[in-house]
C-alpha positions as CSV (number, residue, x, y, z in Angstrom):
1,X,0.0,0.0,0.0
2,X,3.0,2.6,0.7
3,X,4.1,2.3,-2.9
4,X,0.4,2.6,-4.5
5,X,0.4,5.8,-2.0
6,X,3.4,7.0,-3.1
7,X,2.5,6.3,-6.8
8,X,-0.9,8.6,-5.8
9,X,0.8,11.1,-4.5
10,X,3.0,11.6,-7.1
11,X,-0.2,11.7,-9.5
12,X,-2.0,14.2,-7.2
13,X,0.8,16.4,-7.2
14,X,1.0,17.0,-11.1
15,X,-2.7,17.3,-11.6
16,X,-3.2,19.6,-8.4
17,X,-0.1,21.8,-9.9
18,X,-3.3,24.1,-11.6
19,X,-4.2,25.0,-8.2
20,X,-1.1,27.3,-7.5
21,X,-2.0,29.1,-11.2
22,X,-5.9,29.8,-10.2
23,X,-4.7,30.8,-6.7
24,X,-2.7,33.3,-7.8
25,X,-4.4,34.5,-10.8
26,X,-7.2,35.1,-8.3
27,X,-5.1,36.8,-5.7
28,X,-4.7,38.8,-8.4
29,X,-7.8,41.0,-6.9
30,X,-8.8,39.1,-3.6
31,X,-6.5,40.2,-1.3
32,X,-6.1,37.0,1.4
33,X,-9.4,35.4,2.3
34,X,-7.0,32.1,1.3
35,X,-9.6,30.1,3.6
36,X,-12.9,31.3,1.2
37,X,-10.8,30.8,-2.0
38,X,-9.6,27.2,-1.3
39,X,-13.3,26.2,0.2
40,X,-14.4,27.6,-3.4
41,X,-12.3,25.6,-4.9
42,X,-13.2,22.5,-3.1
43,X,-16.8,23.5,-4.5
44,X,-16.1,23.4,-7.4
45,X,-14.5,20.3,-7.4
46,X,-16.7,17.9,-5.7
47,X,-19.9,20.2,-7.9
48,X,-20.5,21.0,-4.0
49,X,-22.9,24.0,-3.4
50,X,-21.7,26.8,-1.3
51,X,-23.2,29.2,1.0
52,X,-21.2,31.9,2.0
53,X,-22.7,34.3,4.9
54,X,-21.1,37.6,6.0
55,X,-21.6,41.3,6.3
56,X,-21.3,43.4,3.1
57,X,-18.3,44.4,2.1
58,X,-16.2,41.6,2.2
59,X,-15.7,40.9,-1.3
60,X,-18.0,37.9,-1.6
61,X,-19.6,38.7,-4.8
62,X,-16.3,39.8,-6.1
63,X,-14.8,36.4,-5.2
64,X,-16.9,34.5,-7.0
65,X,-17.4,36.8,-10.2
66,X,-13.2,36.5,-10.1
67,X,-13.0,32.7,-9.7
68,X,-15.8,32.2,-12.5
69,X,-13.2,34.8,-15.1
70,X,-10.4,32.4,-13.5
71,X,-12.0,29.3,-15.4
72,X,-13.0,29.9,-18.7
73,X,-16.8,28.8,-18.3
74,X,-20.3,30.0,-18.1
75,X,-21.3,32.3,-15.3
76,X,-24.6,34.3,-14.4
77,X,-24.9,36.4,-11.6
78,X,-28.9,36.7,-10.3
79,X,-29.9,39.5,-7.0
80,X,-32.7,38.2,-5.3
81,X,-35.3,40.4,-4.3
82,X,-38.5,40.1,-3.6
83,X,-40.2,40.6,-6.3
84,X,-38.4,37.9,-8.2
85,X,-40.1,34.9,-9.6
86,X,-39.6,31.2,-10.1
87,X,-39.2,31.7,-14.2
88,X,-37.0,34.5,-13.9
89,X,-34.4,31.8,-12.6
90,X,-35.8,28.6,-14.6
91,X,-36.9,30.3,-17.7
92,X,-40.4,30.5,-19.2
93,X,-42.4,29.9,-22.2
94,X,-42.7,32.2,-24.9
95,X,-45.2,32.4,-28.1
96,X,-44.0,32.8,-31.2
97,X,-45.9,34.6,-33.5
98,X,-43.6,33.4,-37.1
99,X,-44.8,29.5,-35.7
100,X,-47.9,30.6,-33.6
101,X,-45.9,27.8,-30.8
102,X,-44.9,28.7,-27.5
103,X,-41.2,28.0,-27.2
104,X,-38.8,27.5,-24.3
105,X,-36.9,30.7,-23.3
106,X,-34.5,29.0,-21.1
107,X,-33.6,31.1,-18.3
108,X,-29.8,32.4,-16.2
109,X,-29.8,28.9,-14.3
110,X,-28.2,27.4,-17.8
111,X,-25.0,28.4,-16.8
112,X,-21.6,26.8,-15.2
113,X,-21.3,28.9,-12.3
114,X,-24.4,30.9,-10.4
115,X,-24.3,34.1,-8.2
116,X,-26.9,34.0,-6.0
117,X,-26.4,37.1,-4.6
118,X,-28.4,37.6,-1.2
119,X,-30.4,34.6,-1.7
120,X,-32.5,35.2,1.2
121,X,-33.9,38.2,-0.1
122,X,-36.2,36.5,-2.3
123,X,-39.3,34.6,-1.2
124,X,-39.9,30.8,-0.7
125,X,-41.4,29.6,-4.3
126,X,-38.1,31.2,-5.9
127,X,-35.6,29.6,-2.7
128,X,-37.4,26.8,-3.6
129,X,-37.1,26.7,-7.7
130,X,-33.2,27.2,-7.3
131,X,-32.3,24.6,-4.6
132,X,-34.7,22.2,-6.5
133,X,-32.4,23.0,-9.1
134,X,-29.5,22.4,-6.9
135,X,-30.6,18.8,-5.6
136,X,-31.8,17.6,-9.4
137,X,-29.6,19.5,-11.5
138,X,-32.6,20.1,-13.8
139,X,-35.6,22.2,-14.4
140,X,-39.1,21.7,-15.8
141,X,-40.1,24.2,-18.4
142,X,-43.3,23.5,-19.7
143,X,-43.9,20.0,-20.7
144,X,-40.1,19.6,-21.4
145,X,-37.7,18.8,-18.7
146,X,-33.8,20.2,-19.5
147,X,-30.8,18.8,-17.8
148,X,-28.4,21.7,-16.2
149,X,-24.6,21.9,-17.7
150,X,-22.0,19.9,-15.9
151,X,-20.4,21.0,-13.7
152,X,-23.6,23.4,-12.4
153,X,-22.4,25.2,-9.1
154,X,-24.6,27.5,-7.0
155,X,-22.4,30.2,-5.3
156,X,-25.0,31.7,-2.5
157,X,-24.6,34.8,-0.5
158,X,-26.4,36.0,2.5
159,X,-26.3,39.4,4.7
160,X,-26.4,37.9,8.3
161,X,-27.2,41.5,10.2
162,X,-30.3,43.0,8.1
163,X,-33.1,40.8,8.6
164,X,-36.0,43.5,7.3
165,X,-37.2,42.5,4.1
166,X,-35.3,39.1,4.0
167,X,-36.9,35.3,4.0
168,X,-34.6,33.0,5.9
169,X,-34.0,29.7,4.4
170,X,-35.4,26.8,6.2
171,X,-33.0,24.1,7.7
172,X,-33.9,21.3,5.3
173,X,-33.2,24.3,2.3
174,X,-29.9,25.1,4.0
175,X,-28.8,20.9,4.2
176,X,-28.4,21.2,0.1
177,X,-25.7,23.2,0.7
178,X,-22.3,21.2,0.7
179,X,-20.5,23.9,2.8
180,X,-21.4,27.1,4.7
181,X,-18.7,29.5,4.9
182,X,-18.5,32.5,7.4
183,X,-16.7,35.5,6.2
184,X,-14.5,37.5,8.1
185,X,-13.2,40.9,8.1
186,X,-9.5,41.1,6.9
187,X,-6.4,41.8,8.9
188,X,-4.7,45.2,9.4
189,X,-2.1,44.4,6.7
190,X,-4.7,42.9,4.5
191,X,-6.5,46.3,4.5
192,X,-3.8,47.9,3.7
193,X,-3.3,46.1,0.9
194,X,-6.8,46.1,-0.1
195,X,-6.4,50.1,0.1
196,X,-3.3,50.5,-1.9
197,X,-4.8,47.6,-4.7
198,X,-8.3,49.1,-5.0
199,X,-7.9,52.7,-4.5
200,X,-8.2,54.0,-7.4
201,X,-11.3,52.3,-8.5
202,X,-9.2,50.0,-11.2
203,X,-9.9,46.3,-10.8
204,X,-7.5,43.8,-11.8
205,X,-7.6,42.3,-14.8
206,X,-8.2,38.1,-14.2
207,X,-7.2,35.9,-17.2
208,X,-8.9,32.6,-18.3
209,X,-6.5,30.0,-16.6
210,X,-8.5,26.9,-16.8
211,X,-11.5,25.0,-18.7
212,X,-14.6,23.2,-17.6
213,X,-12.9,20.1,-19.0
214,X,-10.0,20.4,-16.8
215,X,-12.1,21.1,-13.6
216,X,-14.2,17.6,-14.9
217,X,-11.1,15.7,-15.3
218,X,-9.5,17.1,-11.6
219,X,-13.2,16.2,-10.0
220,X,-12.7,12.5,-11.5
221,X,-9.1,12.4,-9.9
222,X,-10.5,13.9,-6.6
223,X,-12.4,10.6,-5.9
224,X,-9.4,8.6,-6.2
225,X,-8.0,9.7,-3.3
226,X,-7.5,7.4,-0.8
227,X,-9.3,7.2,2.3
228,X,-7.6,4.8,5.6
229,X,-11.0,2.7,6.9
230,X,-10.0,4.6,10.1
231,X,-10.6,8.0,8.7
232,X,-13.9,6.6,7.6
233,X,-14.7,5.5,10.9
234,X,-13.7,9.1,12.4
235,X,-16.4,10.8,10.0
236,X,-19.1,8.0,11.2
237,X,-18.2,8.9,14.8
238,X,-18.2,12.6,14.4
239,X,-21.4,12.4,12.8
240,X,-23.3,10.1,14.8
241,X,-22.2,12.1,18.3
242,X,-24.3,15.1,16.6
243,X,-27.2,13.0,17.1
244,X,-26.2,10.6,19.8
245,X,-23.8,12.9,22.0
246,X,-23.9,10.7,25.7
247,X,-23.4,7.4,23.6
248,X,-20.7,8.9,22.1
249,X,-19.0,10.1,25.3
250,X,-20.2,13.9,25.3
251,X,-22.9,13.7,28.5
252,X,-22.2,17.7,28.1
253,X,-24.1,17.5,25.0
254,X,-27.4,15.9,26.1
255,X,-30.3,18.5,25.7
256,X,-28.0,20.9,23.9
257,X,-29.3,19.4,19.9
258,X,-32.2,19.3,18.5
259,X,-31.2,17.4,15.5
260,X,-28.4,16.8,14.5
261,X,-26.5,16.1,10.7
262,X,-27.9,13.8,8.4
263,X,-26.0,10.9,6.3
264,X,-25.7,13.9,3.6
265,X,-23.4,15.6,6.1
266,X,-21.1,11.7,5.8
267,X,-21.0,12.2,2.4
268,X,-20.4,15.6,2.1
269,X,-17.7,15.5,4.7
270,X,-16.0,12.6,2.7
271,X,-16.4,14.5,-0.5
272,X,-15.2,17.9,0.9
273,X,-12.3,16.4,3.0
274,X,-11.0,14.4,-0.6
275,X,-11.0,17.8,-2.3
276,X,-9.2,19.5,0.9
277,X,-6.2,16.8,0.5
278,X,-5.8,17.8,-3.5
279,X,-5.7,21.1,-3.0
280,X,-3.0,20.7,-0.4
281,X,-1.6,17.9,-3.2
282,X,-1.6,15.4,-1.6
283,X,-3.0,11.8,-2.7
284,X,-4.5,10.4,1.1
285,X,-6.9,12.0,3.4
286,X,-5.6,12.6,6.7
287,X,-8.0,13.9,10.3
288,X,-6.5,17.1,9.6
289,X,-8.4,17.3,6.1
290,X,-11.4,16.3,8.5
291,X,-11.1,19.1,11.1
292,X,-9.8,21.6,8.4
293,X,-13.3,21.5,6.3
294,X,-15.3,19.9,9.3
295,X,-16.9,23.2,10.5
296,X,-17.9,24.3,7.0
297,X,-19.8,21.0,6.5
298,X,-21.8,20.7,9.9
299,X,-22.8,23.9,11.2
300,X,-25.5,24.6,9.3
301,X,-26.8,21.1,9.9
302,X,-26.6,20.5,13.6
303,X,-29.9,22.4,15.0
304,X,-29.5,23.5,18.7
305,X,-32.5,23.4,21.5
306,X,-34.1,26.2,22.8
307,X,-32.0,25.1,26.3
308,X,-28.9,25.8,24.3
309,X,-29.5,29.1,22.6
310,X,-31.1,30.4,26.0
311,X,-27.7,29.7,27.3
312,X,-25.9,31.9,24.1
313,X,-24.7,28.4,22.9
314,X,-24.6,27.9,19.0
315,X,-24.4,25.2,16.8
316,X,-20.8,26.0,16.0
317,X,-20.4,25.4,19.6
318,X,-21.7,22.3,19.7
319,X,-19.4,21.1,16.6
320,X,-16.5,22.3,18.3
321,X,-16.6,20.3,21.4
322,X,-17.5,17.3,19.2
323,X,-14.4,17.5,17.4
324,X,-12.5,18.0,20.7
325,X,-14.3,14.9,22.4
326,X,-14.0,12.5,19.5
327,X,-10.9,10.8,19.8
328,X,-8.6,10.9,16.2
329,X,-7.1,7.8,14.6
């Protein structure tokens, strides 16, 4: 087995070596945020859905709209508001008067890579016609049903601190979501980079560094990465001690969740942590990988009592102290 690792990571190494090139062609206007970029990346990898949650200014949007000129692909960028409706994502019928037939106007969900840009501005029917979109990776348009393009990504932001005017998304809306990302504020030094870089108002020019055919081909490699039994067993433990936390060895717990992950959070967590070893370029998964992309994957799926937020405890709590009580291979 050491040689066939070996052998892998030799592999990984040369088909991860694209990952330097979009890194830095991106950094090219995202000054740090290296966390956001790589979880980005890891989206787009494992066609993983990512919600991304922080106060405005933090060059969310920006990200994505540079990652999307980074690959040479299909990109749309939709604001939700509330007036929006479920064809203006989906498309819509259309008569034409040269056939007298209605014909399909497909609509900006037939693209690689979507903005959703303050998704929780919109209301339900329309959070419900994109993530419907996001679970089947296709949409009804009249009688005819059209397959999204491969690799179809959904790029969600959300404004955590203006709730007028805004329509939460529901937990079981939230679970299609492969990772939740908090955003944070850059560092002093970051800023001043930011200031110096963006002054003047001039953006950066991005150039076209990848294909869609390349990002396929990398997402096939991704699932050969190996994966130790044990490390397989860790993800089993972590999730199950979100739903059973005293037979797990975390009494503390008990009373503190509601519910807790589902076997989409296994999955995801073993698709996620995969990606999180390639783009460190290396061919095996390691607990680190587990921890490192852990948080992202679980705390928007482990739903706290009333007990715990009374007590100013929140599901990223929670997570933490499982991942400190559950013992690593």
């Amino acid at each position: 087995m050491a040689v066939d690792i070996a052998r892998l990571n030799e592999r990984i190494a040369e088909e991860s070596s694209f990952v330097t090139l979009l890194k830095t062609e991106i950094g090219k206007v995202i000054v740090g945020q290296g966390r956001m970029i790589d979880r980005l990346l890891i989206g787009l990898l494992t066609r993983g859905h990512i919600l991304l949650e922080g106060v405005p200014g933090l060059a969310k949007t920006l990200a994505v709209s540079t990652l999307a000129k980074a690959v040479h692909t299909a990109f749309k960028r939709i604001q939700f508001t509330p007036d929006l409706l479920p064809a203006d994502l989906i498309g819509t019928m259309v008569y034409n008067q040269k056939t007298s037939e209605f014909q399909p106007k497909k609509g900006p969900l037939f693209a690689n890579i979507i903005l959703a840009d303050e998704i929780n501005r919109a209301p339900a029917k329309v959070q419900s016609a994109l993530l419907e979109a996001m679970q089947e990776r296709q949409v009804t348009i009249g009688d005819t049903t059209w397959p999204l393009p491969d690799p179809f990504l959904v790029l969600a932001t959300q404004n955590p601190i203006e709730q007028e005017g805004t329509y939460p998304l529901p937990e079981a809306q939230v679970d299609r979501f492969m990772l939740k990302l908090k955003i944070v504020y850059p560092s002093r030094e970051e800023e001043r980079q930011i200031l110096s870089r963006m002054a003047g108002g001039v953006v950066p020019d991005v150039s076209a560094v990848m294909t869609v055919d390349k990002i396929k081909s990398a997402g096939d490699v991704v699932n050969e990465i190996y994966m130790d039994p044990k490390v397989e067993d860790y993800i089993v433990k972590l999730v199950f001690a979100t739903r059973e936390p005293k037979e797990s060895g975390l009494p503390d717990l008990e009373g503190l969740i509601e519910y807790g992950a589902s076997p989409r959070a296994t999955l995801f967590l073993t698709r996620a942590a995969r990606a999180h070893a390639f783009v460190k370029g290396r061919g095996y998964v390691t607990p680190e990988d587990i921890k490192s992309i852990g948080m992202d994957v679980l705390r928007h799926r482990v739903i706290v009592t009333y007990e715990a937020e009374a007590e100013n405890i929140t599901a990223e709590d929670v997570v933490q102290k499982v991942f400190d009580g559950i013992e690593v291979p």
